[in-house]
PyMOL commands that place a pseudoatom at each C-alpha (Angstrom):
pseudoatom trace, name=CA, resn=UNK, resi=1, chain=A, elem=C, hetatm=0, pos=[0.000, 0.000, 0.000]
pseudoatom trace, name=CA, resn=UNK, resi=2, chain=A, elem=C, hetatm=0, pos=[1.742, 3.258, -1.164]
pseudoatom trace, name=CA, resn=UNK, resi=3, chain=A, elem=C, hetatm=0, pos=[1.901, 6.025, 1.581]
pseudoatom trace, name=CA, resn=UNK, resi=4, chain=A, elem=C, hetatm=0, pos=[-1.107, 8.242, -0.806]
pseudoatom trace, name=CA, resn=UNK, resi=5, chain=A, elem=C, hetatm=0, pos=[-3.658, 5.517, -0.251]
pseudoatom trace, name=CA, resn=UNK, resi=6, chain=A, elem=C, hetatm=0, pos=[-2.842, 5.227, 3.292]
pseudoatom trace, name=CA, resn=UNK, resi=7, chain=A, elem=C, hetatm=0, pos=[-3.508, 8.964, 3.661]
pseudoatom trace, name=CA, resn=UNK, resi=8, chain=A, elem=C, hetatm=0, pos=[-7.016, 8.351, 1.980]
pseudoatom trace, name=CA, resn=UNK, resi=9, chain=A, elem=C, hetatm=0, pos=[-7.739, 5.300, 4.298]
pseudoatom trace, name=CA, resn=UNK, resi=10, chain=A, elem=C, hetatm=0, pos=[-6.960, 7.502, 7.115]
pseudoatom trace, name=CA, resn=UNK, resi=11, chain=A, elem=C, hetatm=0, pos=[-9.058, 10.312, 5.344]
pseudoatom trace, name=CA, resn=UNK, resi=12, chain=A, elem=C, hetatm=0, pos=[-12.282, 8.586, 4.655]
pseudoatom trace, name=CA, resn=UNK, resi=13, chain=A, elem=C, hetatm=0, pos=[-11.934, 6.376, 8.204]
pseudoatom trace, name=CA, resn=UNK, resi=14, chain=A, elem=C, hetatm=0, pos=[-11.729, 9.354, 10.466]
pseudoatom trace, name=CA, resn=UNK, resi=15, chain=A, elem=C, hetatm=0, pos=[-15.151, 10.666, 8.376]
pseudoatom trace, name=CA, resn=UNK, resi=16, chain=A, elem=C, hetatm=0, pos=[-16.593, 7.781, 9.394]
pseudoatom trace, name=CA, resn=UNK, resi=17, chain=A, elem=C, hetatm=0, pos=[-15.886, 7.719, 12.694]
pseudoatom trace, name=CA, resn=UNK, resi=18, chain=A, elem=C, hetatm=0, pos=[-16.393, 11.492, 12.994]
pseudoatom trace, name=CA, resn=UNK, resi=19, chain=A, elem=C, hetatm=0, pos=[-20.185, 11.290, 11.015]
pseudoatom trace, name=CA, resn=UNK, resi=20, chain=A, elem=C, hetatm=0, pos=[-20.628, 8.650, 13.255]
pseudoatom trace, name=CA, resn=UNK, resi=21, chain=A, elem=C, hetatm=0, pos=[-20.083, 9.992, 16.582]
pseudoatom trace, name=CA, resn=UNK, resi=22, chain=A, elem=C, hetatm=0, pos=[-21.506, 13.582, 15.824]
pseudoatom trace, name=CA, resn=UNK, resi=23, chain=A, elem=C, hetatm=0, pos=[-24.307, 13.129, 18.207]
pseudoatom trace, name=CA, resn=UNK, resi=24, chain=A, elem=C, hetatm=0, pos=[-22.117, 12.717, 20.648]
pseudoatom trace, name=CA, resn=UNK, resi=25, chain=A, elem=C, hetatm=0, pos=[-20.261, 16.501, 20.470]
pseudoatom trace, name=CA, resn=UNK, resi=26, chain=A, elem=C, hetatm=0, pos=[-19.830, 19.105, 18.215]
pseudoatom trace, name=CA, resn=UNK, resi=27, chain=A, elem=C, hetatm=0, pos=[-16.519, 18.625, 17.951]
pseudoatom trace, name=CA, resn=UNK, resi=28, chain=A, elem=C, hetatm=0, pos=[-16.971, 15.484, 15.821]
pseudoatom trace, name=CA, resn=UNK, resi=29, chain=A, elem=C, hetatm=0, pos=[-18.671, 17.887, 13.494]
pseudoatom trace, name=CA, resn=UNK, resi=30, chain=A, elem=C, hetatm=0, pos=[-14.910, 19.711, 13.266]
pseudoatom trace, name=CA, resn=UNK, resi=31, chain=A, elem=C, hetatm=0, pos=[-13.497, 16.595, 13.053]
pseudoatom trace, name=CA, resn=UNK, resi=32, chain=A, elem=C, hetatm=0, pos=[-15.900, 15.379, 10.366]
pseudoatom trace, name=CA, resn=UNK, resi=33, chain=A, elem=C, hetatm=0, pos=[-14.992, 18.557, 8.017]
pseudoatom trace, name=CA, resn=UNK, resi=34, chain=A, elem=C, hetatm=0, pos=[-11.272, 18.396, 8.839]
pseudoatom trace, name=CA, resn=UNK, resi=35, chain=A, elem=C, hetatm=0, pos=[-11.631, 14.841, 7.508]
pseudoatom trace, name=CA, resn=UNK, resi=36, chain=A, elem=C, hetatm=0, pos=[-13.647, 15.738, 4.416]
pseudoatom trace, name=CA, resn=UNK, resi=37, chain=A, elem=C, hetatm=0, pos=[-10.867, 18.395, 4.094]
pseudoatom trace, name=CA, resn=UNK, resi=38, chain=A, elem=C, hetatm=0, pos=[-8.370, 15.401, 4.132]
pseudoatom trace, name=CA, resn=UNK, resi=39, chain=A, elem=C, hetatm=0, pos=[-10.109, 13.550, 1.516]
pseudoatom trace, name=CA, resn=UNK, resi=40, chain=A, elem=C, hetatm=0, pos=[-10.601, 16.545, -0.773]
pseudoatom trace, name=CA, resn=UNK, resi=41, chain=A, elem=C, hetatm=0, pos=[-6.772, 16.496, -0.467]
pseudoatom trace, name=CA, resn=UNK, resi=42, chain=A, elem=C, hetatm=0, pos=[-6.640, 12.977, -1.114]
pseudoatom trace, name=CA, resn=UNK, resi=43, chain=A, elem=C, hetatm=0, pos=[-9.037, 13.024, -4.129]
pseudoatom trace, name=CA, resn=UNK, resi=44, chain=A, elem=C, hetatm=0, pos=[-7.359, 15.492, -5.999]
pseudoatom trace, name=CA, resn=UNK, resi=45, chain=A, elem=C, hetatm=0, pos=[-3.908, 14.094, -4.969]
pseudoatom trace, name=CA, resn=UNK, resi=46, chain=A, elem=C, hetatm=0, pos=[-4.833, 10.777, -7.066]
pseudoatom trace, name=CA, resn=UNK, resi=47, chain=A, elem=C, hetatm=0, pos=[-6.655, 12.576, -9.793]
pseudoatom trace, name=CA, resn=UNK, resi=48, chain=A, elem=C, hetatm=0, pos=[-10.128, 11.965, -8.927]
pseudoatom trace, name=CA, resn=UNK, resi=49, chain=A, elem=C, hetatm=0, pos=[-10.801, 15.720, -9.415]
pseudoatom trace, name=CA, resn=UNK, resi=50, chain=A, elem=C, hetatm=0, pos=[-14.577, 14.637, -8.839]
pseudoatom trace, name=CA, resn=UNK, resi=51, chain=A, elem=C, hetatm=0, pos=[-14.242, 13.831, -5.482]
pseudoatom trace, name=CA, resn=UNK, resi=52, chain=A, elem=C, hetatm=0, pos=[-12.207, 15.893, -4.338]
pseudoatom trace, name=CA, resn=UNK, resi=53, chain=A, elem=C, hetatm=0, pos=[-14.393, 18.585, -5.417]
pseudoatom trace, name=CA, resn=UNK, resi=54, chain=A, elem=C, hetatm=0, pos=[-17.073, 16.839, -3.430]
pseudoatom trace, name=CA, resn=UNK, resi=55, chain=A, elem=C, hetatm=0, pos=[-15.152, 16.344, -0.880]
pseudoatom trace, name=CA, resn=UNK, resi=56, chain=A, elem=C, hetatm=0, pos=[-14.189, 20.402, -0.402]
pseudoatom trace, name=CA, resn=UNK, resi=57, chain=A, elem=C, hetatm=0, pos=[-18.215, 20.681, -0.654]
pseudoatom trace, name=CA, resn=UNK, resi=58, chain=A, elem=C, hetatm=0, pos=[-18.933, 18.305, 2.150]
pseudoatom trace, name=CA, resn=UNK, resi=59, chain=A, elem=C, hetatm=0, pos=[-15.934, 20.329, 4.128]
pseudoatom trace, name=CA, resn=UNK, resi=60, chain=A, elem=C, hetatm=0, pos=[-17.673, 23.910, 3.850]
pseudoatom trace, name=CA, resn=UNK, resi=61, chain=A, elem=C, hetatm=0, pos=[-20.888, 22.589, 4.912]
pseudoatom trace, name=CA, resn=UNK, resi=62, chain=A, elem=C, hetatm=0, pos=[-19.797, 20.768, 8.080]
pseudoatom trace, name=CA, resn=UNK, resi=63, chain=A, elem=C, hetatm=0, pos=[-18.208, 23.734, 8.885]
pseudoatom trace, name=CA, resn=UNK, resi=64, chain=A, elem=C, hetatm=0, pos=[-20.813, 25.647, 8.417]
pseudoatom trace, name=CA, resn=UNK, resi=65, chain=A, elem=C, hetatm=0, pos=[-23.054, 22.951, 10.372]
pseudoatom trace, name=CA, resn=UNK, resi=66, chain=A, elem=C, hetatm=0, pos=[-20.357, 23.343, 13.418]
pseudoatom trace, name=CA, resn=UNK, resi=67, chain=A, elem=C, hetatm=0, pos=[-19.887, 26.826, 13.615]
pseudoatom trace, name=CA, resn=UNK, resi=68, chain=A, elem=C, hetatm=0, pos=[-24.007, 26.886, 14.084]
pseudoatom trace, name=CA, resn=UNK, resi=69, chain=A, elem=C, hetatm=0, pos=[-24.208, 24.285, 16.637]
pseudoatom trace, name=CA, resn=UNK, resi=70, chain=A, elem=C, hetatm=0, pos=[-20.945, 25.716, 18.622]
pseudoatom trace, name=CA, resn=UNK, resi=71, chain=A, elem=C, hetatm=0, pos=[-22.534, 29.452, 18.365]
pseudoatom trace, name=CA, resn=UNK, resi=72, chain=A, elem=C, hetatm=0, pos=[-25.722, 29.056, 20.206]
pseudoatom trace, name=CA, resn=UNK, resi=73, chain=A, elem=C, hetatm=0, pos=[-28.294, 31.824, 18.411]
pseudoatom trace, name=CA, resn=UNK, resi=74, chain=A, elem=C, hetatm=0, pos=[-29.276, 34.884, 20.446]
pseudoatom trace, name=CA, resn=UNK, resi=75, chain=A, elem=C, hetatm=0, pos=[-32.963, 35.684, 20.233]
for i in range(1, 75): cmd.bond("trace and resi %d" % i, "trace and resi %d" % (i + 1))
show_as sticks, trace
zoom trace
């Protein structure tokens, strides 16, 4: 296994682990766009523009997800 596709195992493992455990803090929700940050890396790193595209899109909105949950809303 060449050192790129260990970097996408680690990628798309810690997004699983991260999606699955969100209900649990919202820092797995960090975690879980950090990740999808790692596989857009990843994706466009083997040439799978596609998904690494994707992958940046998945990033911005579990950011966006966190920085809602970890900034309560003022009424």
């Amino acid at each position: 296994m060449s050192i790129l596709s260990t970097f996408g195992l680690f990628a798309v493992t810690a997004m699983l682990l991260c999606y699955a455990l969100e209900a649990r803090s919202h820092w797995f929700i960090l975690g879980f766009a950090i990740a999808c940050c790692l596989g857009s890396v990843y994706g466009f790193l083997q040439g799978a523009w596609p998904f690494g595209l994707v992958e940046g899109i998945w990033a911005v909105v579990a950011l966006r997800r966190w920085l809602g949950v970890a900034r309560p809303r003022t009424v």
